[in-house]
mmCIF file of the N, C-alpha and C atoms, coordinates in Angstrom:
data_MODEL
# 
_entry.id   MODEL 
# 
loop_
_atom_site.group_PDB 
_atom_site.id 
_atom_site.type_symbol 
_atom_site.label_atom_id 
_atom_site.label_alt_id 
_atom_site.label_comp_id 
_atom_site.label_asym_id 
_atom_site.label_entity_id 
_atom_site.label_seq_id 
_atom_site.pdbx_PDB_ins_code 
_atom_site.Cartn_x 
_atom_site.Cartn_y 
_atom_site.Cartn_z 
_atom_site.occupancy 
_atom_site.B_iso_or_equiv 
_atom_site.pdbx_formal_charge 
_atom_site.auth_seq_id 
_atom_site.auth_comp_id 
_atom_site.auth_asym_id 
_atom_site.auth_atom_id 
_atom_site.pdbx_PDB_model_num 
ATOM 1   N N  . UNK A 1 1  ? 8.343   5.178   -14.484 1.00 0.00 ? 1  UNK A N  1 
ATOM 2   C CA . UNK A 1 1  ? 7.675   4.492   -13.382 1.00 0.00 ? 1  UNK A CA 1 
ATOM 3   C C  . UNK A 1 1  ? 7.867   2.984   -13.532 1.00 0.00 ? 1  UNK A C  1 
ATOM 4   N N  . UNK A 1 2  ? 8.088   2.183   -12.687 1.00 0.00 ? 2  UNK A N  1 
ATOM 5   C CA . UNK A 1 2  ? 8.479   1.429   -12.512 1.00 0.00 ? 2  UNK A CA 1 
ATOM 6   C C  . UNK A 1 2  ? 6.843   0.324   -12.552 1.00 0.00 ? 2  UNK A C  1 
ATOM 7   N N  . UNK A 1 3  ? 7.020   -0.586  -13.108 1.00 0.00 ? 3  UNK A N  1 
ATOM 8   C CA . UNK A 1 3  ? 5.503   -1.734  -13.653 1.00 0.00 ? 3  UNK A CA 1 
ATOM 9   C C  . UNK A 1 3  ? 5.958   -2.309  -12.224 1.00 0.00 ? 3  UNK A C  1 
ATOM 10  N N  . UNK A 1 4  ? 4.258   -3.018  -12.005 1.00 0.00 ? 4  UNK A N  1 
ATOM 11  C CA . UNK A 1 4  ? 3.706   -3.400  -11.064 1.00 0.00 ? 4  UNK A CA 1 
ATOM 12  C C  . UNK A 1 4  ? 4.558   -5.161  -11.015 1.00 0.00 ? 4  UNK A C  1 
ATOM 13  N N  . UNK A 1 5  ? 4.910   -5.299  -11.864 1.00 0.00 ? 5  UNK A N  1 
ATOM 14  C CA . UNK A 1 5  ? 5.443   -6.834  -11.741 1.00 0.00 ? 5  UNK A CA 1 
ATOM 15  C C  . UNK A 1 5  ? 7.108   -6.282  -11.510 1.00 0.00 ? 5  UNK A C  1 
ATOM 16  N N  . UNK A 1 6  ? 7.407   -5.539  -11.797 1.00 0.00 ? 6  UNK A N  1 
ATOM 17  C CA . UNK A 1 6  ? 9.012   -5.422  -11.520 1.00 0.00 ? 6  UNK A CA 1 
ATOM 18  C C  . UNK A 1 6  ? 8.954   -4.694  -10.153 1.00 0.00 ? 6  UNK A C  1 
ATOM 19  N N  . UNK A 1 7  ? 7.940   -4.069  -9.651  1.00 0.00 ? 7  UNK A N  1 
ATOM 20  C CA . UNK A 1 7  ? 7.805   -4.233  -7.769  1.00 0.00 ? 7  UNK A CA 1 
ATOM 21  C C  . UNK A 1 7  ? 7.670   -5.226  -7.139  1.00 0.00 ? 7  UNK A C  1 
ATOM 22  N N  . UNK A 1 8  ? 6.451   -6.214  -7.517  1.00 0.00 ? 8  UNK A N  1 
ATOM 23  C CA . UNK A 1 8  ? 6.361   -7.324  -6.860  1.00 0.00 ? 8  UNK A CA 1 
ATOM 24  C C  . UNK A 1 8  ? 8.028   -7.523  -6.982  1.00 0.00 ? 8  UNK A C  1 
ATOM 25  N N  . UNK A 1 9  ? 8.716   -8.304  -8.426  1.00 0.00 ? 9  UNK A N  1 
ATOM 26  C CA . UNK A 1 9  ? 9.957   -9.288  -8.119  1.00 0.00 ? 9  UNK A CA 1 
ATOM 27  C C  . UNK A 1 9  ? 10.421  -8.504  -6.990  1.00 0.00 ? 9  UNK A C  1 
ATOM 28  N N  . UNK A 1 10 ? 10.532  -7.082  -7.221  1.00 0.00 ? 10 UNK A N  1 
ATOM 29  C CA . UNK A 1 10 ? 11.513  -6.506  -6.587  1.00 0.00 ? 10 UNK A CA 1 
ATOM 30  C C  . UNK A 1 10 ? 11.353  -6.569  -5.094  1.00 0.00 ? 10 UNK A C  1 
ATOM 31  N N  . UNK A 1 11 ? 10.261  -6.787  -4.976  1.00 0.00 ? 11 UNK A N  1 
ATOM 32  C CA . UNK A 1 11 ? 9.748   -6.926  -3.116  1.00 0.00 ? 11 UNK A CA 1 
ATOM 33  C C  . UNK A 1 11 ? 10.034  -8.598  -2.482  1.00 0.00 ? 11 UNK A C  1 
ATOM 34  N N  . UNK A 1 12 ? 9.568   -9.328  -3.722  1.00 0.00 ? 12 UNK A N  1 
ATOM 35  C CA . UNK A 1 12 ? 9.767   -10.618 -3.237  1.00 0.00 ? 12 UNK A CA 1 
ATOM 36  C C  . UNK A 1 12 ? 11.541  -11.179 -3.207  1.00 0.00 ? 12 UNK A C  1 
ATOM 37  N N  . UNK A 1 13 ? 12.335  -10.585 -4.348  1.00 0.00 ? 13 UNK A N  1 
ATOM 38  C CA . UNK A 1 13 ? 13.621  -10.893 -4.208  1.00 0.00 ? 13 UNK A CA 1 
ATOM 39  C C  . UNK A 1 13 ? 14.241  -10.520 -2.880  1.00 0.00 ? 13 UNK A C  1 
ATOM 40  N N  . UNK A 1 14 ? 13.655  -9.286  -1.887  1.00 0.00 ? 14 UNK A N  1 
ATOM 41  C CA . UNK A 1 14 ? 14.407  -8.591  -0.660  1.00 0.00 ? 14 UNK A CA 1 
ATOM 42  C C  . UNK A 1 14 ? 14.075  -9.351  0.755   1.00 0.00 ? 14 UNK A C  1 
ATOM 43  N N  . UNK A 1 15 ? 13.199  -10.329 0.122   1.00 0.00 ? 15 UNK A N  1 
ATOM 44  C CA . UNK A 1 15 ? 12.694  -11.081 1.327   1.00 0.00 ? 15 UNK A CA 1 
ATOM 45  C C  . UNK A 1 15 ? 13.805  -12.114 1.794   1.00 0.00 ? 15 UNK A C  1 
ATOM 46  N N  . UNK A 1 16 ? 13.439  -12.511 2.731   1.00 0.00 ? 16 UNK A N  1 
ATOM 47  C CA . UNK A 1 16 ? 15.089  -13.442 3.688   1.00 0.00 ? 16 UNK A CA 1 
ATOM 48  C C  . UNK A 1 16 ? 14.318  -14.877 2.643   1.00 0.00 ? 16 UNK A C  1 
ATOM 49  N N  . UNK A 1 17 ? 15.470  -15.911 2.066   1.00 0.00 ? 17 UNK A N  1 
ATOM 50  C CA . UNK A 1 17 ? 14.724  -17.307 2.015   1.00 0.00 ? 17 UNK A CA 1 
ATOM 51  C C  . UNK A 1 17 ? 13.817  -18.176 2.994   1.00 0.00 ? 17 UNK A C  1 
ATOM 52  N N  . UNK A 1 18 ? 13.454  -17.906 3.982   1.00 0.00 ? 18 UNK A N  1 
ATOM 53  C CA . UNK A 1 18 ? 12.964  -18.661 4.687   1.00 0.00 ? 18 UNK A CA 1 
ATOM 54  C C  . UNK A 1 18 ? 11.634  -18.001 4.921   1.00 0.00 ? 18 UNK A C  1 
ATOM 55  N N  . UNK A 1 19 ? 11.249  -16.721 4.071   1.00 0.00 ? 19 UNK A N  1 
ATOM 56  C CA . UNK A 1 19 ? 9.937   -16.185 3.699   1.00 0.00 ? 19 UNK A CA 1 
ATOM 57  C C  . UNK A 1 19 ? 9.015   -17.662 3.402   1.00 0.00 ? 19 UNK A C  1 
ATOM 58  N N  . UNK A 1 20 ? 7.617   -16.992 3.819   1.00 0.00 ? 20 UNK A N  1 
ATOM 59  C CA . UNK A 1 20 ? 6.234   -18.083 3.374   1.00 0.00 ? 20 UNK A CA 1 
ATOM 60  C C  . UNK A 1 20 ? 5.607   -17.215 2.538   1.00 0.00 ? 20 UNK A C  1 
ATOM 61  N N  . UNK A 1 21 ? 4.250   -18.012 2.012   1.00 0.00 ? 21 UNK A N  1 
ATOM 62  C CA . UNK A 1 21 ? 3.151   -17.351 1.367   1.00 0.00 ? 21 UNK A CA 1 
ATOM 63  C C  . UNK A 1 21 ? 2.858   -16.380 1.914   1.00 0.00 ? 21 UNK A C  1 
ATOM 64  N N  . UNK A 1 22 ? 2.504   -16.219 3.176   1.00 0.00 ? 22 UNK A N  1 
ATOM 65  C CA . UNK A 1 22 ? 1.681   -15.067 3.841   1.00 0.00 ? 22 UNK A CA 1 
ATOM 66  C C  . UNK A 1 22 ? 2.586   -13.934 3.563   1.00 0.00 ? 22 UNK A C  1 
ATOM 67  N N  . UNK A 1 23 ? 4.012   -13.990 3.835   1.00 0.00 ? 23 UNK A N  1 
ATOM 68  C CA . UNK A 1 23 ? 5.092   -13.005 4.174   1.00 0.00 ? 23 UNK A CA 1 
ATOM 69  C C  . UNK A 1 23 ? 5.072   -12.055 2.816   1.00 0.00 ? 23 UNK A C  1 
ATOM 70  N N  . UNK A 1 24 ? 4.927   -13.056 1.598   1.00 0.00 ? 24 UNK A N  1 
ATOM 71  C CA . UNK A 1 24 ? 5.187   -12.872 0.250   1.00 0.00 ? 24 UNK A CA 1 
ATOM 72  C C  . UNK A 1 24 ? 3.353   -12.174 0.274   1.00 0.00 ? 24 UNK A C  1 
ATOM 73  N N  . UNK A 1 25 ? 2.827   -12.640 0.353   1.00 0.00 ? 25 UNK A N  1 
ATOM 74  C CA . UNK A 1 25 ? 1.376   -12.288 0.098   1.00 0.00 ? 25 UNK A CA 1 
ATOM 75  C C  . UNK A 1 25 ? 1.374   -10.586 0.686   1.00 0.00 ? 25 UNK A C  1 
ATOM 76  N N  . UNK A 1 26 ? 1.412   -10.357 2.041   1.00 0.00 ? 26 UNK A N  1 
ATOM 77  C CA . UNK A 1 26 ? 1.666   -9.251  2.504   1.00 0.00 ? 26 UNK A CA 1 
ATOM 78  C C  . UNK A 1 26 ? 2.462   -8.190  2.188   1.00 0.00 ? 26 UNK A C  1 
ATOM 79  N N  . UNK A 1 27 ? 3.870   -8.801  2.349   1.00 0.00 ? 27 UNK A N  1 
ATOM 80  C CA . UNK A 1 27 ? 4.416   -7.208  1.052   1.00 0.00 ? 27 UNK A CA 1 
ATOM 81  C C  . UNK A 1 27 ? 3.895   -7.100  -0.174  1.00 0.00 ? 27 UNK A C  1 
ATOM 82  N N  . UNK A 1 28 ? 3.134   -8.188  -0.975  1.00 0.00 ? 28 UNK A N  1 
ATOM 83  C CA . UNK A 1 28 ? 2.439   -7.124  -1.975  1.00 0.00 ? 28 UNK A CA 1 
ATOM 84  C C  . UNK A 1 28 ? 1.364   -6.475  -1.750  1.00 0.00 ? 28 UNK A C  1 
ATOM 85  N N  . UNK A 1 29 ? 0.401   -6.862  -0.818  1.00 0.00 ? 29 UNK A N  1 
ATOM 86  C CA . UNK A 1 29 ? -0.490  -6.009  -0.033  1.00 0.00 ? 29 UNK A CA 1 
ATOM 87  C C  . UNK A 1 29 ? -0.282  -4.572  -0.077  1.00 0.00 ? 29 UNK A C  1 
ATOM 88  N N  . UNK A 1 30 ? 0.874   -4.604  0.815   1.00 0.00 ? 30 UNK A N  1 
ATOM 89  C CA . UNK A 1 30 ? 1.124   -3.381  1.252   1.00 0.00 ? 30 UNK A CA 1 
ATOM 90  C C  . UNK A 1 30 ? 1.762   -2.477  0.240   1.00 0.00 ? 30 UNK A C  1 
ATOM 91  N N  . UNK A 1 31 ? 2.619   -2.867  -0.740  1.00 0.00 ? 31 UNK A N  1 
ATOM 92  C CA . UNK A 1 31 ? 2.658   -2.166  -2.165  1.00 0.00 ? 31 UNK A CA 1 
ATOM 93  C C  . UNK A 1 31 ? 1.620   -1.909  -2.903  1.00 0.00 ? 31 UNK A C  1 
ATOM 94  N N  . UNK A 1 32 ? 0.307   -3.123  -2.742  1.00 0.00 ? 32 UNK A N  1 
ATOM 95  C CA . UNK A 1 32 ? -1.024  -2.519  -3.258  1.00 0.00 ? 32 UNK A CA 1 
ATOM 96  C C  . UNK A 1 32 ? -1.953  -1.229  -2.594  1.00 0.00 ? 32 UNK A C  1 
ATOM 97  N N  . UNK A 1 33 ? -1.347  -1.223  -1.526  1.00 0.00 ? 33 UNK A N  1 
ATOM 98  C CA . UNK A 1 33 ? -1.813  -0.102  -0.824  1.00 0.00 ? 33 UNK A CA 1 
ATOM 99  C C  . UNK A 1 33 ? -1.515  0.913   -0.423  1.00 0.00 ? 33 UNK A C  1 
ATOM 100 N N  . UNK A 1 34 ? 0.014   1.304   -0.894  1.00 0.00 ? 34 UNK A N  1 
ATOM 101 C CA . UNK A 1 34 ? 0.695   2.137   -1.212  1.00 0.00 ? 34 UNK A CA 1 
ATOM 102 C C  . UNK A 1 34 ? 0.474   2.550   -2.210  1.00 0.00 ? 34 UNK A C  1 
ATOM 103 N N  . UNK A 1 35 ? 0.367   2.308   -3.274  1.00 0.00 ? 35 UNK A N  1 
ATOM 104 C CA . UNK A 1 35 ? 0.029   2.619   -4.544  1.00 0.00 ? 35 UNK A CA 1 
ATOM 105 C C  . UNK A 1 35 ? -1.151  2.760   -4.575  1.00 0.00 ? 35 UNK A C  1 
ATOM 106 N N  . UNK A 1 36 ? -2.449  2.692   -4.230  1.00 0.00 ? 36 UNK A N  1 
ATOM 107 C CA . UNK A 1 36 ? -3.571  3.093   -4.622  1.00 0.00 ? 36 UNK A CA 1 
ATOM 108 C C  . UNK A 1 36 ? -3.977  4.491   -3.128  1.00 0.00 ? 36 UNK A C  1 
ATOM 109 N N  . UNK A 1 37 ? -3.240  4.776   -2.566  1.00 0.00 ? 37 UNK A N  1 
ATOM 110 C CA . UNK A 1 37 ? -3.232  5.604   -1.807  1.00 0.00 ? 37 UNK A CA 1 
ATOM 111 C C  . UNK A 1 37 ? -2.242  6.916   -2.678  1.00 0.00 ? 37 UNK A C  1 
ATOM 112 N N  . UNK A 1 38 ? -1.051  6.612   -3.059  1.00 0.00 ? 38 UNK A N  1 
ATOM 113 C CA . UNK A 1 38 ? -0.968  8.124   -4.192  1.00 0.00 ? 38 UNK A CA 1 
ATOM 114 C C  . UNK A 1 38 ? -1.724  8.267   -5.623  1.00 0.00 ? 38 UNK A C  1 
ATOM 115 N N  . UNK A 1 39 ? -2.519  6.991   -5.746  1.00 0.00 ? 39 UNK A N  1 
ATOM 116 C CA . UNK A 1 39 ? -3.208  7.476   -6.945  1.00 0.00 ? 39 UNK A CA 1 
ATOM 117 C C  . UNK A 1 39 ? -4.328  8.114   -6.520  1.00 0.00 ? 39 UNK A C  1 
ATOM 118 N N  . UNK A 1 40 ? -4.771  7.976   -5.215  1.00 0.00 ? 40 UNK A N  1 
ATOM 119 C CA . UNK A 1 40 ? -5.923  8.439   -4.648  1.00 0.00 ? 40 UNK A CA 1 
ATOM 120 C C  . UNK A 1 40 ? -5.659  10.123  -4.485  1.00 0.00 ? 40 UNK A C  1 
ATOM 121 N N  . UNK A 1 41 ? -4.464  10.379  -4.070  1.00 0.00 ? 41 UNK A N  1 
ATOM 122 C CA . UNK A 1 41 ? -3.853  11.884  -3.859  1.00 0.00 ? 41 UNK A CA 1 
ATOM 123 C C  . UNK A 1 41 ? -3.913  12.898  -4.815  1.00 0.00 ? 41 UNK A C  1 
ATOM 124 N N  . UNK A 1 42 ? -3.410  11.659  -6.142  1.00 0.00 ? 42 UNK A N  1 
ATOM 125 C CA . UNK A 1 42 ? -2.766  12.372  -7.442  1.00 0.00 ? 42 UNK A CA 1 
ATOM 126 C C  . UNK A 1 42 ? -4.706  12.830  -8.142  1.00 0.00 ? 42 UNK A C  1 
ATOM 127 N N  . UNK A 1 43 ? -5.438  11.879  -7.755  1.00 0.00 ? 43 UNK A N  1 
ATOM 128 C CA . UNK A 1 43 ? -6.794  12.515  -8.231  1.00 0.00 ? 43 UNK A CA 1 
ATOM 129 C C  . UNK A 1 43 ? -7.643  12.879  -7.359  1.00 0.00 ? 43 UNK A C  1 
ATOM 130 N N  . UNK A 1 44 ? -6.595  13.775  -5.915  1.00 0.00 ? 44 UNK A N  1 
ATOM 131 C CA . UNK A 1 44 ? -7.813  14.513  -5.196  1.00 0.00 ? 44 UNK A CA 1 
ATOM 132 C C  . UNK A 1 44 ? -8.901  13.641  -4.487  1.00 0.00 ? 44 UNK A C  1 
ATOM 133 N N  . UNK A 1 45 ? -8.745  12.228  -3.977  1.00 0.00 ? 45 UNK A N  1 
ATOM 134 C CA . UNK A 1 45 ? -9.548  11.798  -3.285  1.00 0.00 ? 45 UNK A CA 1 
ATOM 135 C C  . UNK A 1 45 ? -9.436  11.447  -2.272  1.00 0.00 ? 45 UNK A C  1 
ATOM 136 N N  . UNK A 1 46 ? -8.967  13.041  -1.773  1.00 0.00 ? 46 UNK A N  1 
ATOM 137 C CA . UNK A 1 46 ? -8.710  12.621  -0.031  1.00 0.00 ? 46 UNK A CA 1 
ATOM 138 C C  . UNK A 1 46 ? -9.528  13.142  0.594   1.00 0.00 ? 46 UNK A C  1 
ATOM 139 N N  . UNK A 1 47 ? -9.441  13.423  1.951   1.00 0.00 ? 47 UNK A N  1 
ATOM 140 C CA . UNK A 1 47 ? -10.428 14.450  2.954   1.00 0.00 ? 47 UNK A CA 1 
ATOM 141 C C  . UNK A 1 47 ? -9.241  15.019  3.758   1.00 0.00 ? 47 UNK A C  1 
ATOM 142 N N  . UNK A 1 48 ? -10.019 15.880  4.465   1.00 0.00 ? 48 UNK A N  1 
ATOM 143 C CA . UNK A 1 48 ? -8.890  17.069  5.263   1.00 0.00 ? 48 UNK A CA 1 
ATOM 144 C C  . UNK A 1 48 ? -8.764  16.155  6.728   1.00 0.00 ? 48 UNK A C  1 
ATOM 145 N N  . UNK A 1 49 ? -7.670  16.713  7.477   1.00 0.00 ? 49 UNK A N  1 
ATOM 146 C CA . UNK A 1 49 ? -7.862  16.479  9.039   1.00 0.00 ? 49 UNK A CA 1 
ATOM 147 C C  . UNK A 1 49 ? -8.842  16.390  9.710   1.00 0.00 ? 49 UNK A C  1 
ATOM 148 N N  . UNK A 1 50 ? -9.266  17.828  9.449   1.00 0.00 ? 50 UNK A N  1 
ATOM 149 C CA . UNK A 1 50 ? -10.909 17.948  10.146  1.00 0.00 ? 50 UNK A CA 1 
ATOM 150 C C  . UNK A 1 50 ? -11.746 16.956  10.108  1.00 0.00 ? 50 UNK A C  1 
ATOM 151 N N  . UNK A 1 51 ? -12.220 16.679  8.847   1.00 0.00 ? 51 UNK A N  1 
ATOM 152 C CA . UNK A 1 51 ? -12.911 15.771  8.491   1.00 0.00 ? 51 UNK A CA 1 
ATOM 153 C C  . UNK A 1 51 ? -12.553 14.580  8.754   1.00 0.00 ? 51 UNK A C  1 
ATOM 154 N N  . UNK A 1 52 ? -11.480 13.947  9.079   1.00 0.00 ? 52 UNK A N  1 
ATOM 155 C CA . UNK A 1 52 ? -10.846 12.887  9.595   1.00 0.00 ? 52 UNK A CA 1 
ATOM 156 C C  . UNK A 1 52 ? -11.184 12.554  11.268  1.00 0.00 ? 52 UNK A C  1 
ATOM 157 N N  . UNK A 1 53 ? -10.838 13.449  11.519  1.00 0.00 ? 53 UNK A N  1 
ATOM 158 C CA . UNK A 1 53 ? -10.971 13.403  13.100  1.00 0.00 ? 53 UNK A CA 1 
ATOM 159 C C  . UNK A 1 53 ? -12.419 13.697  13.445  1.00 0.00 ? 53 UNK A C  1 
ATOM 160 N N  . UNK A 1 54 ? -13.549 14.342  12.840  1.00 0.00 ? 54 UNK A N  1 
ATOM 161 C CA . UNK A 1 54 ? -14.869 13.951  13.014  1.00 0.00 ? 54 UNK A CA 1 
ATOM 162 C C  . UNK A 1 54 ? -15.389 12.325  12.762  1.00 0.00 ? 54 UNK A C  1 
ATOM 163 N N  . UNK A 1 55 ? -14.714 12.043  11.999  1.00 0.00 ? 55 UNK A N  1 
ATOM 164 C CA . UNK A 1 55 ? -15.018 10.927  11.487  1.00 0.00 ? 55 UNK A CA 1 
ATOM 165 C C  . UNK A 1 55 ? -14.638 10.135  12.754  1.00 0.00 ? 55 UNK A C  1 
ATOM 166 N N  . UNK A 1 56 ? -13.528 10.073  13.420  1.00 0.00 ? 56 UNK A N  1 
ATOM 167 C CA . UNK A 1 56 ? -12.678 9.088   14.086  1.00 0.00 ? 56 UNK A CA 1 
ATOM 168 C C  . UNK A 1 56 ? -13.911 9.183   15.188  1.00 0.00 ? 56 UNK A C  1 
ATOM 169 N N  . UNK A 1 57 ? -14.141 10.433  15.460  1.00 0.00 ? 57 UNK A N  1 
ATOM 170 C CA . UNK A 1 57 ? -14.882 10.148  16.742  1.00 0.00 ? 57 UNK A CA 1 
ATOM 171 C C  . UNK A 1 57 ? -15.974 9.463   16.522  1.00 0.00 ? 57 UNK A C  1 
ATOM 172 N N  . UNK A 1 58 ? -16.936 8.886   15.755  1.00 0.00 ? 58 UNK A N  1 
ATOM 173 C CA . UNK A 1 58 ? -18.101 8.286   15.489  1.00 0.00 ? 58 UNK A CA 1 
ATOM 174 C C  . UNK A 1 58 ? -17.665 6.641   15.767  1.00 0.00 ? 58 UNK A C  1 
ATOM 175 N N  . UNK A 1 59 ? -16.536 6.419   15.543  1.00 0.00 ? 59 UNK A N  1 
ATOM 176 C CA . UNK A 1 59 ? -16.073 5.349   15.961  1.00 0.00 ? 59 UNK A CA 1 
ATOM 177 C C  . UNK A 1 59 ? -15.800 4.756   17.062  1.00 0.00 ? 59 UNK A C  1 
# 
């Protein structure tokens, strides 16, 4: 498995040079949230459809 700092470089090296903070800030975001979404899987802390879509409607 690949360490959390050799994703970041690896996300920030694919960016165009004319990337900003935010741009850089955001793809690691979204690698942070990728990743804590299959660790969430890998220990069973999801909910079903069902339960999803009850949910949605309260919203």
């Amino acid at each position: 498995m690949e360490t959390l700092k050799k994703q970041a470089i690896g996300a920030i090296s694919k960016l165009p040079e004319s990337a900003n903070i935010d741009d850089i800030m955001y793809r690691l975001y979204v690698i942070d949230k990728i990743q804590k979404g299959r660790d969430a899987v890998k220990e069973g802390k999801t909910i079903s459809i069902k339960s999803l879509k009850k949910e949605m409607k309260s919203w």
